[in-house]
C-alpha positions as CSV (number, residue, x, y, z in Angstrom):
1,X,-4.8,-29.2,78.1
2,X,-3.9,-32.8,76.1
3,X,-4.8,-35.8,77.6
4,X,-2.4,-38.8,78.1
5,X,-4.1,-42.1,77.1
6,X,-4.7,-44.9,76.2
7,X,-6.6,-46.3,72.8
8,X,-8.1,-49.3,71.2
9,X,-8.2,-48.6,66.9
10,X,-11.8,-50.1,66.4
11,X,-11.9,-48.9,62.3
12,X,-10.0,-46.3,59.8
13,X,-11.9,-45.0,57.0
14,X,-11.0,-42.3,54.5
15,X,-11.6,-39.0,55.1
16,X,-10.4,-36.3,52.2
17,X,-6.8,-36.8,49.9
18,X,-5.1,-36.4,52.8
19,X,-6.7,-37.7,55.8
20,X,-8.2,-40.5,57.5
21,X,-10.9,-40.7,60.3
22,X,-10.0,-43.4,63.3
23,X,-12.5,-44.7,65.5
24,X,-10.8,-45.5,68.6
25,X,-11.9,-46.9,72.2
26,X,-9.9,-44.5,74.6
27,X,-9.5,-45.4,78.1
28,X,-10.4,-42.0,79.0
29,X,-13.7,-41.3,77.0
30,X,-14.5,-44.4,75.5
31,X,-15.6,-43.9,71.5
32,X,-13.6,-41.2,70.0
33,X,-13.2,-40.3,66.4
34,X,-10.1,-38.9,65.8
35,X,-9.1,-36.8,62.0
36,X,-5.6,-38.0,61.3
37,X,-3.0,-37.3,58.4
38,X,-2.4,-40.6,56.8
39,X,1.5,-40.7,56.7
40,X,4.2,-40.5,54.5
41,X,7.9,-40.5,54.6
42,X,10.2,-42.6,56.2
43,X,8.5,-43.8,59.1
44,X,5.1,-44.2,57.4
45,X,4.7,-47.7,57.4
46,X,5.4,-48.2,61.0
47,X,2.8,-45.2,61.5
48,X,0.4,-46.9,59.3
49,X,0.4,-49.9,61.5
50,X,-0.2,-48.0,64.7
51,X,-3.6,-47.2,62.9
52,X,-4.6,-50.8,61.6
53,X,-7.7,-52.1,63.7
54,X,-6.7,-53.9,67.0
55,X,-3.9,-51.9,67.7
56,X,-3.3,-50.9,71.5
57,X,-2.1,-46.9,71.5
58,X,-0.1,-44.6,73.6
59,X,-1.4,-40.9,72.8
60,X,-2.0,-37.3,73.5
61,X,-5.1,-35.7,72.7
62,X,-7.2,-32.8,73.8
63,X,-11.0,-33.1,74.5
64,X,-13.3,-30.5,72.9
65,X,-16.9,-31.6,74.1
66,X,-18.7,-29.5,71.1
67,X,-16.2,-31.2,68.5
68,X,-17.4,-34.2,66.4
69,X,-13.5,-34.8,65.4
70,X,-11.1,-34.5,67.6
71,X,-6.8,-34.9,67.0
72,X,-4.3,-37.2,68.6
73,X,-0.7,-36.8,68.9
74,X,2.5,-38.7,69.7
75,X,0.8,-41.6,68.9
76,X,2.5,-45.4,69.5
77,X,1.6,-48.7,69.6
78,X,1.6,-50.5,72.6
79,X,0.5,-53.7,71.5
80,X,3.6,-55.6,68.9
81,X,2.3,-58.4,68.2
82,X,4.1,-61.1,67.6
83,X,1.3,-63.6,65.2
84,X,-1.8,-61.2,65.0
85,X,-0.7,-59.7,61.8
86,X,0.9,-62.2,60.3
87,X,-1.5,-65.3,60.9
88,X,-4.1,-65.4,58.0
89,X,-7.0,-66.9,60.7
90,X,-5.3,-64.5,63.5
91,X,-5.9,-61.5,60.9
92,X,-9.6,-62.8,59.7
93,X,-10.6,-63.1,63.6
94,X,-9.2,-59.4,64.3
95,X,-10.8,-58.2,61.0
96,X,-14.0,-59.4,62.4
97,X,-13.6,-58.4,65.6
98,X,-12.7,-55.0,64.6
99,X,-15.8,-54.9,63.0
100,X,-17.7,-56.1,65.8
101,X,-16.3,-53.7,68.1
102,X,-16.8,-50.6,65.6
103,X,-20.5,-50.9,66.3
104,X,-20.7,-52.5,70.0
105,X,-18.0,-49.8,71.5
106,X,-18.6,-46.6,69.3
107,X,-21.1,-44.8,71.5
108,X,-20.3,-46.5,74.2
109,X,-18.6,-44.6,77.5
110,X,-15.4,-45.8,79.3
111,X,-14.7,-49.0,81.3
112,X,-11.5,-49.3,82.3
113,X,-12.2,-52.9,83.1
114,X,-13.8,-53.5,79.5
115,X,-10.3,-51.7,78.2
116,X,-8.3,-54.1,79.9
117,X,-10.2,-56.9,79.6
118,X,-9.4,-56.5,75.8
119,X,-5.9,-55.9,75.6
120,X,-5.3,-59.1,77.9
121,X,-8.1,-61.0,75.4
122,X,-6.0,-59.8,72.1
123,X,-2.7,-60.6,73.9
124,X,-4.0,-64.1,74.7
125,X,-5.1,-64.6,71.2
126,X,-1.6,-63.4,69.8
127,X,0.6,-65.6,71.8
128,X,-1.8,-68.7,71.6
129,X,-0.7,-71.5,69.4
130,X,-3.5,-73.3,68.7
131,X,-7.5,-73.6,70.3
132,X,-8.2,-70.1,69.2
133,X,-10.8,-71.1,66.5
134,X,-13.9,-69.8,68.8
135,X,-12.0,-67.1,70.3
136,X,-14.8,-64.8,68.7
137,X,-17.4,-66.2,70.4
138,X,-16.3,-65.9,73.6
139,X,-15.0,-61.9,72.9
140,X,-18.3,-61.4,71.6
141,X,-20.0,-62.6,74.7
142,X,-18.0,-61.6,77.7
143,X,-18.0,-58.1,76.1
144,X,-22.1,-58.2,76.5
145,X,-21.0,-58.5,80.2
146,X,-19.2,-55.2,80.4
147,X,-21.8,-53.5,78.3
148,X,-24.5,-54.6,80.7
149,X,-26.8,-56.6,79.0
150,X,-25.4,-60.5,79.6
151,X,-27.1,-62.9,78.0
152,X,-29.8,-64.8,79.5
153,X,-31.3,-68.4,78.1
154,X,-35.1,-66.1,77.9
155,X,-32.9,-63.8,75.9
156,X,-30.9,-65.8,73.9
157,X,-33.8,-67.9,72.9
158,X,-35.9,-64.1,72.2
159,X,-33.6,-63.6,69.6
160,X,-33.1,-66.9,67.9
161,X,-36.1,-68.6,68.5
162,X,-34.9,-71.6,66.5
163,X,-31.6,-72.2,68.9
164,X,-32.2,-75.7,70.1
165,X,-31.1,-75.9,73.8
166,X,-28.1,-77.2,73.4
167,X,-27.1,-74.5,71.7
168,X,-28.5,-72.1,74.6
169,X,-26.6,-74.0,77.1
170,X,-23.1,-73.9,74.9
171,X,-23.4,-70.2,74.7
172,X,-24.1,-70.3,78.6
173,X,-21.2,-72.1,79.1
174,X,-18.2,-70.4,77.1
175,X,-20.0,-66.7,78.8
176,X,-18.7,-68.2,81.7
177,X,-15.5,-69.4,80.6
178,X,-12.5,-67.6,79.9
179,X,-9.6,-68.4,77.0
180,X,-8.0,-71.1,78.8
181,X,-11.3,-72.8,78.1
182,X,-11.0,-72.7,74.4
183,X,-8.6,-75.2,73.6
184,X,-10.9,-78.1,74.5
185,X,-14.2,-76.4,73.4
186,X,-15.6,-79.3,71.2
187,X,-17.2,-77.5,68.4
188,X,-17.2,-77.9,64.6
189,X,-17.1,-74.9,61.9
190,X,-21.1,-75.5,61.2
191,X,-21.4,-74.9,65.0
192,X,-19.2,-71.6,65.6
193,X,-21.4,-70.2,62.5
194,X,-25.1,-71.4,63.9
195,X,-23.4,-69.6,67.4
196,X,-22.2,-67.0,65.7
197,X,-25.6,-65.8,64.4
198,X,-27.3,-66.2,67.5
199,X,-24.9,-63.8,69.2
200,X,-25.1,-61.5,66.9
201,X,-28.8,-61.9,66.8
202,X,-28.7,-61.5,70.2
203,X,-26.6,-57.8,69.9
204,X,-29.5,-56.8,67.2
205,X,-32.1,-57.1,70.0
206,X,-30.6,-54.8,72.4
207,X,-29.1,-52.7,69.6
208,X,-31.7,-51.7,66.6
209,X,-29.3,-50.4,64.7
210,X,-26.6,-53.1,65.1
211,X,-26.0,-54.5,61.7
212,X,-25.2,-57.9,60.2
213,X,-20.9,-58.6,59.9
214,X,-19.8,-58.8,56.7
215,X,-16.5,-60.2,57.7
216,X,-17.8,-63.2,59.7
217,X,-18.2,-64.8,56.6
218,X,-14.5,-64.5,56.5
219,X,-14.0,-66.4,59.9
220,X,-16.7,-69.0,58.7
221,X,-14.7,-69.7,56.0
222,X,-11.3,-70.4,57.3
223,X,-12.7,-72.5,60.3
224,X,-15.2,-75.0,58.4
């Protein structure tokens, strides 16, 4: 019996010649890796996009609990956006992201609230026209939230015991906020990266195995 759902692409990685292995956040079962046949033909391009990381999906699959892959069908994307793709600090944000969520969402089970709590997030980001510079600090943190494990000031400062308490209380304060609160955040690019590594710090406490993100160099970067 297939299953009608819904999916988050969190990363797509090469499998063989012919296939490729997506790691999607399903609404349904939470981190599933799918084996998928990278496409060709007429409508490939608008297939390849349905797989690019940050992609909302439509899609039809059926759950095998002794597989390790599993298959999708009648996949769509639900999510067009309009300036994600196209915006190069849109794209580095979602890059990163994508990233981030890879290793916080892979083993984790379903939330519906976490699910939807992302697609209205990414929609936010793709319509907003400016103010969006910290928009990764604030996905990063509220998603602790849903995961159950919320940072605290003791565990903030646990895992960066250099974070000054100003610092401590910024973070504080944009856990509670929401996007809206974004635009008059007063933060400069050497502050979003000092933040940055404290939150990720702070996933590397509760997670062992949570590694450093390559691609929030990228962000750094672009927002200086």
């Amino acid at each position: 019996m297939f299953i009608d759902d819904w999916g988050l692409v969190l990363q797509t990685v090469r499998y063989d010649d012919e296939a490729s292995v997506v790691h999607v956040y399903t609404c349904s079962h939470g981190g599933v890796p799918f084996v998928v046949r990278r496409p060709t033909g007429r409508a490939s391009r608008e297939r390849q996009l349905a797989l690019t990381p940050i992609t909302f999906l439509r899609f039809q699959w059926e759950h095998k609990p002794t597989a390790t892959l599993h298959r999708m069908r009648d996949a769509h994307a639900v999510s067009v956006w309009r300036t994600l793709n196209e915006s190069p600090s849109k794209s580095a944000i979602c890059l990163m992201l994508a990233e981030f969520l890879s290793y916080a969402l892979r083993q984790e089970g379903p939330s519906e609230p976490l699910f939807n709590y992302l697609l209205t997030s990414f929609q936010w980001l793709d319509e907003a026209p400016s103010g969006f510079a910290s928009f990764h600090l604030l996905l990063m943190l509220k998603t602790a939230r849903f995961l159950g494990i919320a940072p605290t000031a003791e565990e903030l400062r646990r895992s960066t015991p250099s974070l000054s308490d100003e610092d401590v209380e910024t973070l504080l304060t944009i856990a509670r906020g929401d996007c809206a609160d974004l635009v008059t955040l007063p933060l400069s690019g050497a502050d979003r990266s000092r933040l940055s590594a404290a939150i990720v710090n702070f996933y590397r406490l509760h997670a062992p195995d949570f590694p450093p993100l390559k691609s929030l160099a990228v962000v750094e970067t672009l927002f200086r």
